[in-house]
C-alpha positions as CSV (number, residue, x, y, z in Angstrom):
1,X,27.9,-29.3,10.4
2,X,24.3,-30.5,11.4
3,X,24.6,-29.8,15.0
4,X,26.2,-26.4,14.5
5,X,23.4,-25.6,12.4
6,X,20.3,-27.5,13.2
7,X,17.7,-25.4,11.2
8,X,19.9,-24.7,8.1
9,X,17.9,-26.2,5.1
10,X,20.3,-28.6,2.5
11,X,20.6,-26.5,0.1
12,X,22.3,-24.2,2.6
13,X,24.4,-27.3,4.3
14,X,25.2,-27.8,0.2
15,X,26.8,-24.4,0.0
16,X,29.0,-24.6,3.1
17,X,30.5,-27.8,2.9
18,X,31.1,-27.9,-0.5
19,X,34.3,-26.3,-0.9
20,X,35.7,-28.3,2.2
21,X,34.7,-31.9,0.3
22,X,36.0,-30.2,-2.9
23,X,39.6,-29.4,-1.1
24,X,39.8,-33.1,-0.5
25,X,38.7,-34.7,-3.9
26,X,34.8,-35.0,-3.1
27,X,32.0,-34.1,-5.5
28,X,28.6,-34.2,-3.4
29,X,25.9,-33.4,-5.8
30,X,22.6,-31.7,-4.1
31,X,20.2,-34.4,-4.9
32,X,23.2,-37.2,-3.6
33,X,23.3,-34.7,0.0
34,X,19.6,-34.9,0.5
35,X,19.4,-38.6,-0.1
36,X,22.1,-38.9,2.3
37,X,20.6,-36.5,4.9
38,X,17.5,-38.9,4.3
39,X,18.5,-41.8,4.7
40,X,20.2,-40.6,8.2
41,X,17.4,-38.9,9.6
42,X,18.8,-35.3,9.2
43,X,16.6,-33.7,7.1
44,X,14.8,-30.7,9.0
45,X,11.4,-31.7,9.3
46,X,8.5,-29.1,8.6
47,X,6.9,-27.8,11.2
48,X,2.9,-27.4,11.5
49,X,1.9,-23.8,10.8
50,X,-0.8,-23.3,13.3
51,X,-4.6,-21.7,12.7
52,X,-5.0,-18.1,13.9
53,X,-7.6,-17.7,15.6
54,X,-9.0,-15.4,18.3
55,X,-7.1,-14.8,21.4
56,X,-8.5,-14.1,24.3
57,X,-5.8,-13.4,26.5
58,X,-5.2,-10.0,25.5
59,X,-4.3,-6.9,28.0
60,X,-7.6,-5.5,26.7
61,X,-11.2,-5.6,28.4
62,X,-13.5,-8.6,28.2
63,X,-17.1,-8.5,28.4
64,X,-18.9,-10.3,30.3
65,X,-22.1,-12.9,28.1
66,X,-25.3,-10.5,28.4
67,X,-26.8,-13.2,26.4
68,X,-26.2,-15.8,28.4
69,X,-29.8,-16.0,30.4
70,X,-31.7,-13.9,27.3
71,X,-34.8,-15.7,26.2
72,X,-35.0,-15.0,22.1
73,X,-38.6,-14.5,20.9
74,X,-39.2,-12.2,17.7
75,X,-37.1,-11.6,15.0
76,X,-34.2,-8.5,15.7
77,X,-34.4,-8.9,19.1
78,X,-30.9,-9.8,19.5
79,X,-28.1,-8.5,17.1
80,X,-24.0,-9.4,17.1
81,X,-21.7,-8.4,15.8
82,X,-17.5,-9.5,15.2
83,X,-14.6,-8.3,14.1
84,X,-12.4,-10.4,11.9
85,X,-9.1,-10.0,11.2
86,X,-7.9,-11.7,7.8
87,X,-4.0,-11.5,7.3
88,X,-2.5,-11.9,3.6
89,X,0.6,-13.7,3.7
90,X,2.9,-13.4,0.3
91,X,4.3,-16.7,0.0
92,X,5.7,-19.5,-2.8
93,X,3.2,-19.9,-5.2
94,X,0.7,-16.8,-3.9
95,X,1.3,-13.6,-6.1
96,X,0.8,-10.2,-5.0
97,X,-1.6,-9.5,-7.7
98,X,-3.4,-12.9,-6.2
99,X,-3.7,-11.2,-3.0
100,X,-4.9,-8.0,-4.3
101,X,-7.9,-10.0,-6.3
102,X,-8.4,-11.3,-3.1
103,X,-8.9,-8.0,-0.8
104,X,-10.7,-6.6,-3.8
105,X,-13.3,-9.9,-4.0
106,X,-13.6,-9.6,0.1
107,X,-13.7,-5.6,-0.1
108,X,-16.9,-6.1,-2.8
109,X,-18.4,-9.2,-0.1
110,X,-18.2,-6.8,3.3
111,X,-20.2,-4.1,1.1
112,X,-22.6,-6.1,-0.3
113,X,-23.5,-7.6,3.4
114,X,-23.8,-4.0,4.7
């Protein structure tokens, strides 16, 4: 069942095969099938979520550095700016009033720095 369905978690494996092993006699308990699954190197291993972070190889226009050869010095002679993009993900253990504290805390931050 594992290599027709490589990514299916145990609990899912657990709800497939259980009525086959219970047509010939065998009780598999969850906790027994991930043991198992363990011990035989089937489990699906996690995978890394990966950082966003800026991409720039976008379709979009790139400037070029006019910085780069700029010799700073007084004060406000140069000024930057960036534009951040901050997603909000609703996931196990992250509640949607959570994530609206959140935007509301960040909302109150961006105003205060302008």
């Amino acid at each position: 069942m594992r290599q027709q369905l490589p990514r299916a978690g145990t609990r899912k494996l657990h709800e497939l095969i259980a009525p086959e092993l219970a047509a010939h006699g065998i009780e598999v308990g969850r906790d027994y099938l991930f043991d198992l699954l363990a011990r035989h190197k089937l489990l699906i291993r996690q995978r890394k979520r990966k950082a966003f972070t800026t991409d720039s190889r976008h379709w979009m226009r790139k400037y070029t550095n006019l910085t780069c050869q700029l010799v700073i010095d007084r004060p406000e002679q140069l000024w930057v700016s960036d534009m951040t993009y901050i997603a909000f993900f609703h996931y196990r253990g992250f509640s949607l009033h959570q994530t609206n504290l959140l935007r509301y805390r960040l909302l109150q931050a961006f105003q205060f720095l302008s």
